[in-house]
Structures are given as C-alpha cells and as structure tokens.
C-alpha positions as CSV (number, residue, x, y, z in Angstrom):
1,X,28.1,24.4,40.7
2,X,29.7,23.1,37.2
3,X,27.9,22.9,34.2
4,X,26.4,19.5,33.1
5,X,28.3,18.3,30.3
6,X,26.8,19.4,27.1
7,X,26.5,16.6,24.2
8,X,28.9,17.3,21.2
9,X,27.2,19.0,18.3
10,X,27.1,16.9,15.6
11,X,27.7,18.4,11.8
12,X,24.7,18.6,9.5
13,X,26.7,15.5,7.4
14,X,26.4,13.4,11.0
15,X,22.6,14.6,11.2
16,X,21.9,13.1,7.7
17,X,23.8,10.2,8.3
18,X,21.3,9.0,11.4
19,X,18.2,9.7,8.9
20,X,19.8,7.6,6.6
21,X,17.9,3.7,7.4
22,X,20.2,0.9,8.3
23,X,21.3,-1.5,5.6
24,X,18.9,-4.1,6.3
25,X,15.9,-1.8,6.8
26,X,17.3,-0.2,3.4
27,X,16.2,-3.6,1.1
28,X,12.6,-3.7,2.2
29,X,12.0,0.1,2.4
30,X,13.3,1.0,-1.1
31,X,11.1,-1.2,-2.9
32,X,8.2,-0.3,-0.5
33,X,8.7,2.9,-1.0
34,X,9.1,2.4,-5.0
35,X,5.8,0.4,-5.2
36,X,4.4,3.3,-3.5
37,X,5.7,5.8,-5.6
38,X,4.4,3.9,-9.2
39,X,0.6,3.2,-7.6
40,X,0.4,7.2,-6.6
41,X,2.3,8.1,-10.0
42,X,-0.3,5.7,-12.2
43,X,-3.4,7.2,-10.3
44,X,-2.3,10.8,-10.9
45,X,-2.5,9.6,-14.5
46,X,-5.4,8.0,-14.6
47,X,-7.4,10.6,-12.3
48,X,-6.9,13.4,-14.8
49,X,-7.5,11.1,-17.8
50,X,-10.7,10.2,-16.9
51,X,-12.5,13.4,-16.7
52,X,-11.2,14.7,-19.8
53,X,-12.5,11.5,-21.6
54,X,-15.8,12.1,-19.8
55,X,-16.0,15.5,-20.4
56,X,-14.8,16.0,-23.9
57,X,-17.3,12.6,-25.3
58,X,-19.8,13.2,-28.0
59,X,-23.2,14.8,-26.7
60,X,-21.5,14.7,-23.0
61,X,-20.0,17.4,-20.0
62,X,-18.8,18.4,-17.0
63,X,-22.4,17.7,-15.6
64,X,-22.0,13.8,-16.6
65,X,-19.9,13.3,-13.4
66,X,-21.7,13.5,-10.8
67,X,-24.5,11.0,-12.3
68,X,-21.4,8.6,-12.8
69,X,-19.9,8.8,-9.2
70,X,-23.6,8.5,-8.1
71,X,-25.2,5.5,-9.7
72,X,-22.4,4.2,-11.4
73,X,-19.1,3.9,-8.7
74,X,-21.0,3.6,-5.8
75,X,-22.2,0.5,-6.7
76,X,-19.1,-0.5,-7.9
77,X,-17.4,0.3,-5.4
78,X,-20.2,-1.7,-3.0
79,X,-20.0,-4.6,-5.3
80,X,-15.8,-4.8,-5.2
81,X,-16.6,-4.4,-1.2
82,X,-18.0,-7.9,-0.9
83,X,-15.5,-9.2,-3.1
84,X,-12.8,-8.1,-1.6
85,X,-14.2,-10.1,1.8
86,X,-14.8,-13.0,-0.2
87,X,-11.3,-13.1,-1.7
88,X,-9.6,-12.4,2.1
89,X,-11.2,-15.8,3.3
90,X,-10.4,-17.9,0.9
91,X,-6.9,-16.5,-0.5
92,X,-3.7,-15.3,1.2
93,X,-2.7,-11.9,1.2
94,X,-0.1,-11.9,-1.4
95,X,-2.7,-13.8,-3.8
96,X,-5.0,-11.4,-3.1
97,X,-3.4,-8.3,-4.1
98,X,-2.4,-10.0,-7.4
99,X,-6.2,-10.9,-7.8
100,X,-7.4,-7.3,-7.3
101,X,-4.3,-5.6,-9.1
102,X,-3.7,-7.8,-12.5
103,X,-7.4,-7.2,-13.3
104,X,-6.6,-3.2,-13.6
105,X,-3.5,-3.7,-15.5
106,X,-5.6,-5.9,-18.0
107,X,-8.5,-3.8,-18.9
108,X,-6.2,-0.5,-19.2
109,X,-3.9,-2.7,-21.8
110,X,-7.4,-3.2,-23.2
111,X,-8.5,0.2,-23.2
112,X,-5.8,1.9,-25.1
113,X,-5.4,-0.7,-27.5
114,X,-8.5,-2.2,-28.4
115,X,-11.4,-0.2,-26.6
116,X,-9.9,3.7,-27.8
117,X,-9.3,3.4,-31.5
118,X,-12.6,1.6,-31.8
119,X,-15.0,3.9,-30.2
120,X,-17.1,5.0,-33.0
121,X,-18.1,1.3,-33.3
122,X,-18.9,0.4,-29.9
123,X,-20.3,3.5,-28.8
124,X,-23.6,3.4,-29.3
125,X,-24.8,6.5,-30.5
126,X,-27.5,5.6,-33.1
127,X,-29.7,3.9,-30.1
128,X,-29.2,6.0,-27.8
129,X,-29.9,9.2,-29.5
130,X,-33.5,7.3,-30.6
131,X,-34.0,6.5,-26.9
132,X,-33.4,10.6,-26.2
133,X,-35.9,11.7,-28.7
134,X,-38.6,10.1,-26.4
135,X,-37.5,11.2,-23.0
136,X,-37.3,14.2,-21.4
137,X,-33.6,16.7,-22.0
138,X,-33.1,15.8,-18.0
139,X,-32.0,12.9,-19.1
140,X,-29.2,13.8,-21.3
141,X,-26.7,12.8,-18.5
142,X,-27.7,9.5,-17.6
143,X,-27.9,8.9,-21.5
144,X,-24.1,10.4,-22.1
145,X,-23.0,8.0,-19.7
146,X,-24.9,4.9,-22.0
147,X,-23.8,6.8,-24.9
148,X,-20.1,6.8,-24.2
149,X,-20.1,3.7,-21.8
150,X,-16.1,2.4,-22.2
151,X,-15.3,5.9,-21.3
152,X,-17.4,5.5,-17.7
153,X,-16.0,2.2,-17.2
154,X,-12.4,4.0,-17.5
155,X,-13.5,6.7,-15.1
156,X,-15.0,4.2,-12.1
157,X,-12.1,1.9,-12.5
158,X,-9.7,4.8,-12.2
159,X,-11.6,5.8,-9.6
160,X,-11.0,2.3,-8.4
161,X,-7.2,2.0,-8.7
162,X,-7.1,5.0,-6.3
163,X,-9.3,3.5,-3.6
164,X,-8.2,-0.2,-4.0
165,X,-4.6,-0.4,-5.0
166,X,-3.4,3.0,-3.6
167,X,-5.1,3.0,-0.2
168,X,-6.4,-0.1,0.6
169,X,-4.0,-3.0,-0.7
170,X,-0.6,-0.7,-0.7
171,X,-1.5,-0.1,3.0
172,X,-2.5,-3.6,3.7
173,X,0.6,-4.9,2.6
174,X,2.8,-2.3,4.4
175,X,1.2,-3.4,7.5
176,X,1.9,-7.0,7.1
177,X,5.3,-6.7,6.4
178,X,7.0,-3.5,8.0
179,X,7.3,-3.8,12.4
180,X,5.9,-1.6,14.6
181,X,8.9,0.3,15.0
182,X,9.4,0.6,11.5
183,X,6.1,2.1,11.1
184,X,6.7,4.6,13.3
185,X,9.8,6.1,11.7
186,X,8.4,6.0,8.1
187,X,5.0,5.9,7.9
188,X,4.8,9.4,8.1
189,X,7.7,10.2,5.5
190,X,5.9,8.1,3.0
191,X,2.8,10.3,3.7
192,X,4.5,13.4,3.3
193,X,6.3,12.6,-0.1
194,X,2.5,11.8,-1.0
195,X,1.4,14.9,-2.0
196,X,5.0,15.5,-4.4
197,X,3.9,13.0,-6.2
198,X,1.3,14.6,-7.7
199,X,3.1,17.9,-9.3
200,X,4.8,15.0,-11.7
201,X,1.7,14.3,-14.0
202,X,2.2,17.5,-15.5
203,X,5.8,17.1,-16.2
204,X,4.2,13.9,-18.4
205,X,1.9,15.5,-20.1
206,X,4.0,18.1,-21.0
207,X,7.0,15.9,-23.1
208,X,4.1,13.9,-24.4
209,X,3.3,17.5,-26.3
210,X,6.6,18.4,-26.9
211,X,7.5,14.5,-28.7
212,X,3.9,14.1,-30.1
213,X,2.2,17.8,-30.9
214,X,-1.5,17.7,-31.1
215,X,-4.3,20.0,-33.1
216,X,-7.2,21.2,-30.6
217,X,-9.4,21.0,-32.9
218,X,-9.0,17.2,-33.1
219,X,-10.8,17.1,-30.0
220,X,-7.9,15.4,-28.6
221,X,-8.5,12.3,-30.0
222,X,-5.1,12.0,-31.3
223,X,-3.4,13.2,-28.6
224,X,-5.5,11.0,-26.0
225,X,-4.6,8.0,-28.6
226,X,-1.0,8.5,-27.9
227,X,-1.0,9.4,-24.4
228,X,-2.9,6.1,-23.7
229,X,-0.7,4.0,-25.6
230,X,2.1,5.5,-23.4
231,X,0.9,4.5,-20.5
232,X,-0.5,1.1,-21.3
233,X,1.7,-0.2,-23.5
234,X,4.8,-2.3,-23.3
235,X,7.5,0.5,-22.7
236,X,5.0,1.3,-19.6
237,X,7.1,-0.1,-16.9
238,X,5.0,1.6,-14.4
239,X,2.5,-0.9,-13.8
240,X,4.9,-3.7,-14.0
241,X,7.3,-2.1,-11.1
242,X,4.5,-2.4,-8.8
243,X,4.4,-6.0,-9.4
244,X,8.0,-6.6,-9.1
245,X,8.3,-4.4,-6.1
246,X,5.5,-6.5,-4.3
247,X,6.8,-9.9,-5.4
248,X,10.2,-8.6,-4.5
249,X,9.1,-7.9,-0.9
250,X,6.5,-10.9,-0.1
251,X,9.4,-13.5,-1.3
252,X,12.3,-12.1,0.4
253,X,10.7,-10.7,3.9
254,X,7.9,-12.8,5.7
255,X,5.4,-10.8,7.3
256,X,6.3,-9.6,10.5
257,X,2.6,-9.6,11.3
C-alpha cells in the first residue's frame, strides 16, 4: 500500500510569509495595533508616575494609597460608569471615545504645566495641618490625600486612563471595526505583545536621567518637573498618535459591526 503523498515542506521564509497579514488587512491593523501600542505605552507612564508623586508628597506615604483607591477612585470610577451610559445613548461611538479621551489629554497638559510648578500655592498645607492638630494621628492619610489633592487627582485619573481608554474604549472600538475572522487571528497577538510593552517605561526613564541628571535630595522635584513636561508637552506625540490612529481608522473603514 503506497504512501499518501506528504505536503511539501515549506522554508521558514514561506512560514513567515503566511503570518504576514494581507495588504488590505495590513492598513487597518497597523494603526490598530499602533493606537494600541501608545494607550499601553502612556499608561505604563502614568501608572508609575502616580505613586511616586503620592508617595514622595509633603507629610504623605506608601500608606496614602489605599485610602485613595478606596474612597477616592471608586467613586470615580462609579461616577464615570453612569456617564459613560449616558454618553452611549445619546452619541455615536466615534464621538464618544473623543468625549472620554480629549478630557485626559487636557488635564495632563494641565498638570505638567500649570498644576506641578505651582504646587506650593495650591496645596493647602497651612489648613490642613490646623485641621490635624484637632483630630486624631489615624487621620493622617485621609488628610495627605486633602493635603496634596492635585497629586490624587493625577493618581485616579491615571488610574482612569488604564481602565477607560486602555480596556474599555480601545476594546470597544476593535470590536466595532475588525470582523470576526479578523479577531480570531489577532486578537490574541495583540494580547501577547501586551505585556512587552511594559519593560519600555524604563528604557524612558532611564534617557530622561542620562539627558536631564537629577540630585536625590531634591526630592525629585526637578526631575518629576522635567519628566512631566516630556510627556505632556508638545514634542509628546504619544497622546496625539492615539487620536490620529483612531480618526484614521473610523474615517477610512466603517464598522463591520
């Protein structure tokens, strides 16, 4: 009895070749995957960011944090919850995701160029440490997070960009416009490169050190001015590459729903 004919063994340049997406698969995956790549890259930055600012504030710590995830980004994160529903009845998708995103983009603009360099004036520290004198030292974290309260806003709206751009809108969007089919084959790359992107903030941090040295016993107030000016101002291309990519995609491929 013969041997059924074997397939021909293709080379490993062949095997990369069929990875490789078609053409017209090719001009909406790219700047998917792009968009993708700048949300997770900005959130890397911002998650790290925003404990040292909580943690290295006047009169606060590492024991700050949990009161701020507690009573402070719960709610928010309830609050943004019923807005969110709000905005998806009365707005289409694409309009929604510029409502939710351009909001982000303003207040971190805001933060590193306005809110930072003028801390010692709109911190409140005077009030607060009279309010301390009168109540118990178990309240010292609740009162750090009053004390220092543009900090806290920084950390839940970090917080926020990883739970509302990253996973909820990026994913909403893929859905709408990428088929079934499509999903199938890339959806689980996408997830994979997801954890790479994470090993890159300290690629970041370290140039900002090498082109910007900073004395530790600045507190890294210096250094945090500069880092935050790096990524919110106008040679930060990051955030603006997110909008691109997504206008880029909702003008050029309807959704395949």
């Amino acid at each position: 009895m013969s041997e059924a004919a074997q397939p021909p063994k293709q080379s490993l340049i062949s095997k990369l070749k069929s990875k490789i997406p078609p053409a017209n698969e090719r001009k909406k995956l790219i700047p998917l995957a792009s968009m993708f790549f700048f949300i997770l890259f900005n959130y890397t930055i911002l998650r790290d960011t925003k404990d040292v600012l909580m943690v290295t504030a006047k009169k606060s710590g590492a024991e700050v944090i949990p009161f701020i995830k507690t009573y402070v980004n719960l709610p928010a994160a309830i609050g943004f919850t019923a807005l969110y529903s709000k905005l998806c009845d009365k707005m289409e998708q694409k309009d929604v995701f510029y409502a939710c995103t351009i909001p982000f983009l303003f207040f971190f603009a805001a933060f590193a160029f306005i809110i930072f360099p003028n801390v010692g004036v709109l911190h409140p520290h005077a009030f607060v440490d009279k309010i301390a004198a009168a109540l118990p030292v178990g309240f010292s974290a609740p009162l750090a997070i009053v004390r220092n309260w543009s900090f806290a806003v920084f950390y839940v709206m970090a917080e926020m960009w990883g739970s509302v751009v990253a996973s909820l809108l990026f994913w909403s969007f893929a859905n709408e416009v990428t088929t079934v089919d499509e999903a199938k084959k890339y959806c689980e790359c996408c997830l994979q490169f997801h954890c790479v992107f994470f090993v890159l903030f300290p690629c970041v941090s370290v140039v900002l050190r090498v082109c910007k040295p900073w004395d530790r016993k600045s507190n890294m107030a210096s250094f945090l001015n500069e880092f935050l000016l790096s990524m919110s101002g106008p040679d930060a291309s990051r955030y603006k590459a997110v909008l691109f990519n997504f206008f880029y995609i909702q003008k050029f491929y309807s959704y395949c729903g």
